[in-house]
N, C-alpha and C positions, 0 to 999 in steps of 0.2 A: 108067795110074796107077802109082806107084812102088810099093815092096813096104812101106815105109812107112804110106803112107796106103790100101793095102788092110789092113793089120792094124788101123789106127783106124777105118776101116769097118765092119771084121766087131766090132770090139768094140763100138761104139756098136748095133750090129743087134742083138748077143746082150745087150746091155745090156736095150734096148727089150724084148729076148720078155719076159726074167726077170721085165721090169717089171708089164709083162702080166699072167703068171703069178701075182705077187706078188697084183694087184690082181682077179684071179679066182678068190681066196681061198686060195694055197698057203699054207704057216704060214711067217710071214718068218725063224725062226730054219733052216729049211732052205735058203730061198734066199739068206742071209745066207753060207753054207757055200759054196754055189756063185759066187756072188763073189767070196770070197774066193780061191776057186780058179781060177776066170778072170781076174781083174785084180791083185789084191792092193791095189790102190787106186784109187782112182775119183778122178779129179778135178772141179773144179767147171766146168771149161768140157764136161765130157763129162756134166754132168747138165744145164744148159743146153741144151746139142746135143738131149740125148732130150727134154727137157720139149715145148721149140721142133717138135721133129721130130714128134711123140704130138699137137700141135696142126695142126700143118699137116696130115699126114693124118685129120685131123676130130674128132680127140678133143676136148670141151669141153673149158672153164676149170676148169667146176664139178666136171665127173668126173676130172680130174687131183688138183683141191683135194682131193677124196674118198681118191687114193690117194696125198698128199701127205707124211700123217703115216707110213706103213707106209711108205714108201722112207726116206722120211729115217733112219726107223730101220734099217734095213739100211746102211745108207749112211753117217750119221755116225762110225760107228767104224773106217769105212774111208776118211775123209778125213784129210791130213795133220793132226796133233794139234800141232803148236807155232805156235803164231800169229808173225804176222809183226808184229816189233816197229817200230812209227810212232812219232814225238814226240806229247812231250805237247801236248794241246792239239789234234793235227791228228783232221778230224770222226772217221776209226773210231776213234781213242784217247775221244773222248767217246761214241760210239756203246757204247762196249764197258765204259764206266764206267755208262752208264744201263744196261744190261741187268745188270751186276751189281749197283746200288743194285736195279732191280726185282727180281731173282731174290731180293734178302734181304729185302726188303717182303715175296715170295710166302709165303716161309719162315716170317716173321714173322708173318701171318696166318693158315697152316695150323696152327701152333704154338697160336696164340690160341683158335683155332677147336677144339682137341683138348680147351682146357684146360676153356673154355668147355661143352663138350658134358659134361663128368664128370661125376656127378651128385653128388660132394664138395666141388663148389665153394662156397664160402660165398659169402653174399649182396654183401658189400664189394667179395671179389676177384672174382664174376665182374662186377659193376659197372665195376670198375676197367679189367678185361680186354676188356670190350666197347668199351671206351672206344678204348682200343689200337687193337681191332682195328676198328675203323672208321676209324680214323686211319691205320692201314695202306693200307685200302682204298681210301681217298682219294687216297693216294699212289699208289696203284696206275694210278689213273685219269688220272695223269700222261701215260701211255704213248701217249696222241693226239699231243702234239708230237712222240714218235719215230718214229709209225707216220706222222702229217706230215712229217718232213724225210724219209724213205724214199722216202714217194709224190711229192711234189714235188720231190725233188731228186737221188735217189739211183736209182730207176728212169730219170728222161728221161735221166741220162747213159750207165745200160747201155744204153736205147733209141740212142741215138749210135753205140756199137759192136754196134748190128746185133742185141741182145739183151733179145725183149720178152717171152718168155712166162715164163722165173722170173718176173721182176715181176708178172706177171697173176696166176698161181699167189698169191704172197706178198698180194698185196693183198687175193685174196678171203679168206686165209687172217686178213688183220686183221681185215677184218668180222666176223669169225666171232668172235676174240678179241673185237671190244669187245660185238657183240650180247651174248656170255658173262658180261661184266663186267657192263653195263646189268640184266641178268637176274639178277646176285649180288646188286645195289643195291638192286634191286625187292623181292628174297626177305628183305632184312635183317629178321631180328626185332624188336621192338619191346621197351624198355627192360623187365626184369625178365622175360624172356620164361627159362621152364624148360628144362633141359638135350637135352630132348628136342629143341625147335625149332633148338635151335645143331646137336645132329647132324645132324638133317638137311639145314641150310643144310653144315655143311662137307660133308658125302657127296652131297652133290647139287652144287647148284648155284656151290659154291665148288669142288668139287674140280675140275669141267668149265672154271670158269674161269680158275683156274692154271695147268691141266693146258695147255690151249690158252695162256697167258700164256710159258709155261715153254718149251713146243715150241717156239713162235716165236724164242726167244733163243737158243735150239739152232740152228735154220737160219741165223741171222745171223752167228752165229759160226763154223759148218761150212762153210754153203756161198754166203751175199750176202757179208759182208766178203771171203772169201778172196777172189773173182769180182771184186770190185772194186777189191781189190789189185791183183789182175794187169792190169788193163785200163785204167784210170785215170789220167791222165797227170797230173803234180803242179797243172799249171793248170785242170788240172779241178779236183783237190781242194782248190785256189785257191776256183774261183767256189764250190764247197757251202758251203766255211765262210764268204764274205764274205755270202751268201744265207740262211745257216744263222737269224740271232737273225731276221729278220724271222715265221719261225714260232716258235722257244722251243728251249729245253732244257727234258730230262724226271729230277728229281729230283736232278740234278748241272748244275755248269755247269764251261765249259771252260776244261783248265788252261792255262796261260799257258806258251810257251816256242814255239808253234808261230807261223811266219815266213811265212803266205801268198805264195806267189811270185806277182808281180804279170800278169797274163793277158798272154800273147803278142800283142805289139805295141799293148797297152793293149786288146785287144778280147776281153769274156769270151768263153769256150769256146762258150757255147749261142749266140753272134751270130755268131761262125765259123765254126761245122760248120752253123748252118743248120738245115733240116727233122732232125728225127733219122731214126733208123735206113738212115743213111748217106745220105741225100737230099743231092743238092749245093746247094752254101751259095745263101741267098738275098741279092743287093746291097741294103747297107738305104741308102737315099735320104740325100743330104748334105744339112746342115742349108740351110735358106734365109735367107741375112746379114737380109731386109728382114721375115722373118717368113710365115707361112701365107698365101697370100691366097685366098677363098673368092668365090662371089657374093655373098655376103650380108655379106661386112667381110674384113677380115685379122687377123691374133693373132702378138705373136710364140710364140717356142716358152716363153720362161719362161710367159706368159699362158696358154697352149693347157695346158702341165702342169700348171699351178696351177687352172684350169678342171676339170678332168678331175680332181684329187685332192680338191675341195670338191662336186663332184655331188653328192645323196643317194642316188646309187645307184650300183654297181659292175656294169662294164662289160667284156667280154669279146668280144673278134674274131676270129674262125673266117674263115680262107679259103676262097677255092672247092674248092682240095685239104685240106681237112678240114684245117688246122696251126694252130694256136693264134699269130697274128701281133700280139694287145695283148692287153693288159688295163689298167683305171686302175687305182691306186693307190688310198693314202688309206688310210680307216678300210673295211676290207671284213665282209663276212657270210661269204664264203666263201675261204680260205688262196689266193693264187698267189704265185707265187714266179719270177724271171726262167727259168729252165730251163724252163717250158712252152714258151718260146715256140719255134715253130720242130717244138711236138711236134705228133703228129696227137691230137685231141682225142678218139678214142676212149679213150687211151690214160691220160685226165687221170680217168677217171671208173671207177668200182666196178665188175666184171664184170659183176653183178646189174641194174647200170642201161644197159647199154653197147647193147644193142638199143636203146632208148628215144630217145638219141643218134641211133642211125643211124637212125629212122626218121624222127626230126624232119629230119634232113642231107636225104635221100631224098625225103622231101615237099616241102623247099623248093627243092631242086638242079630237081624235077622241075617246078617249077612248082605240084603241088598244093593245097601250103598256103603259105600267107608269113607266117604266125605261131603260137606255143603259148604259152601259158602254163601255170604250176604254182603253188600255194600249201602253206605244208606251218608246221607247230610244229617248231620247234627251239629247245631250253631256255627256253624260256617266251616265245620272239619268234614272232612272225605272218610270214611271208618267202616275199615273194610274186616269180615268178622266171618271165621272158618271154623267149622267143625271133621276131626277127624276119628275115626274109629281105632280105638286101641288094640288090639290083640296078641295073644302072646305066640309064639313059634307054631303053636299048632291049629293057630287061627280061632282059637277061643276067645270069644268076645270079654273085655276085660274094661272097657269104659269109654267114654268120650271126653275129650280135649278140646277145649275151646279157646282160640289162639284169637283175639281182639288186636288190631292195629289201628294207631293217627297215620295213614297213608297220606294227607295232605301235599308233606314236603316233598315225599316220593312218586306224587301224581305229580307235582308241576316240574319234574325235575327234565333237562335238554341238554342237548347235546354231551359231552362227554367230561369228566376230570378225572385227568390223568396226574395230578400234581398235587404232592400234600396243601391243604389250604385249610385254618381254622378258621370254624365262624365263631 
């Protein structure tokens, strides 16, 4: 090993204890001190390195998330402070405009929230002020399309270069943000409600949800953008932005002057590299001039796509190595976005839910089970959501399909029609 890379060794080793240390209660402004004195700056591939490294030797997700906010704070002010300047328009130049439209929302609403609690307020202005700050809050709630282009689009490509646990980290670290927000929504007081109830909404349950709102735009800007500056090839930051409207923008949209450069040899990045985190590329099948042909008929390929985008239900294909190799299109219940595919499917889903995943994979790979289903409410829809075990004639396990439905109109539906009738 050169002399080199034993100094990056021992640094990431003493990095890891401090980190330890940190998260077994020393007080971070002391080990803030000692950091400074061992690196004087910490980069974002060396907190990667340790998060990555704290997981492979066994550390969870969840007890990482737990000491996520107390590094970062040690850390932030030891990552380089001048951002790297992108055109307008290119995804981090919009990434970095939504988190300043939300950090002025936050601001706007903890402002609201002070004024609100006084017990000077007269009855007009804090009417008025409530009004605001609901409208703030609102806006707030934007923050699902950016914390969606992150997870679908901006993690599978660190996954490509080999880096999956920031992302694991950051994504339980959203749940957390929106549980927060949902939890603000719930607590909102009701119209003419006394000063008393607005303090306690801002001292509680609002300051927890900024607080976490806030932290997160701090990591985006210290240490996910930098990381994906450096690692990000322009045809990558090609495919996120051509990928990017099928989810949204969050309270801004994007300025005009950025030039997507078109994907290397017309083929996006996520159909090149293949499986992520460095898995060699998979050969995707040339089309068939005469069309699909099956036992049961043939389809060309426009019919087969147009098939597959009018289902009522959205469809997802797991292969036998766990990678996410379709999904349909169309109007869906649940965001995909092309950069799954190729990813392993743990990696598409919540910490929290991620066991659940591999027990369903594990029951079926094994033979055990060859189906599950789930049902659950989301925003006032019924969404009923079935996995079944693929195999081919000889019972060889060949992947899992996940078949998502809006049952809504199909729960409330009675009695009988027997007679054409358009709605």
């Amino acid at each position: 090993m050169s002399e080199r890379n034993e100094r990056e060794t021992e640094r990431l080793a003493e990095l890891q204890r401090i980190i330890r240390r940190l998260h077994a209660g020393e007080p971070p402004q002391q080990v803030k001190e000692q950091l400074r004195a061992l690196l004087g700056q910490v980069s974002t591939e060396e907190i990667a390195a340790m998060e990555q490294t704290l997981m492979r030797e066994g550390m969870a997700v969840e007890e990482i998330m737990g000491m996520c906010d107390l590094h970062h704070q040690v850390m932030a002010e030891m990552i380089a402070a001048a951002p790297q300047e992108v055109p307008a328009g290119h995804p981090v130049d919009t990434l970095r405009r939504e988190n300043a439209a939300l950090a002025a929302r936050a601001s706007e609403l903890r402002t609201l929230l002070e004024a609100l609690a006084a017990p000077t307020t007269g009855a007009p202005a804090a009417e008025e002020q409530a009004l605001a700050a609901r409208a703030a809050l609102n806006d707030l709630m934007d923050v699902e399309k950016h914390y969606r282009r992150k997870e679908n689009l901006i993690f599978p490509f660190l996954e490509r270069h080999g880096i999956s646990g920031p992302s694991k980290v950051m994504w339980g670290k959203h749940d957390e943000a929106r549980a927060l927000l949902k939890a603000l929504e719930r607590a909102w007081p009701a119209a003419g409600a006394p000063a008393g109830a607005w303090r306690a909404l801002a001292e509680g349950p609002a300051a927890r949800a900024l607080s976490a709102l806030e932290e997160m735009i701090a990591k985006e800007e210290h240490i996910l953008i930098p990381m994906t500056l450096e690692r990000f090839a322009p045809e990558e930051w090609g495919d996120i932005y051509r990928q990017s409207p099928e989810i949204g923008w969050c309270l801004v949209d994007p300025r005009g002057g950025y030039e997507p450069p078109p994907p290397a040899g017309g083929v996006p990045a996520y159909a090149r590299s293949g499986g992520a985190e460095g898995s060699a590329a998979s050969a995707a099948p040339g089309a068939v001039s005469d069309g699909v042909v099956l036992p049961t008929g043939s389809l060309s390929l426009e019919q087969l796509r147009a098939l597959f985008d009018t289902l009522p239900v959205d469809i997802t294909f797991v292969d036998a190595e766990d990678r996410v190799r379709f999904y349909s299109e169309g109007k869906r219940v649940f965001v995909r976005a092309p950069a799954i595919i190729g990813r392993l499917v743990h990696h598409c889903h919540p910490p929290k839910s991620v066991h659940i995943v591999e027990k369903i994979l594990d029951d079926f790979r094994s033979g055990r089970q060859s189906a599950a289903e789930f049902w659950i409410e989301m925003r006032g829809r019924f969404i009923h959501i079935r996995y079944f075990a693929l195999r081919d004639a000889g019972g060889r396990y060949l992947g899992t399909l996940e078949v998502t439905q809006d049952a809504t109109g199909i729960r409330a539906l009675q009695g009988e029609r027997r007679l054409l009738a358009y709605e």
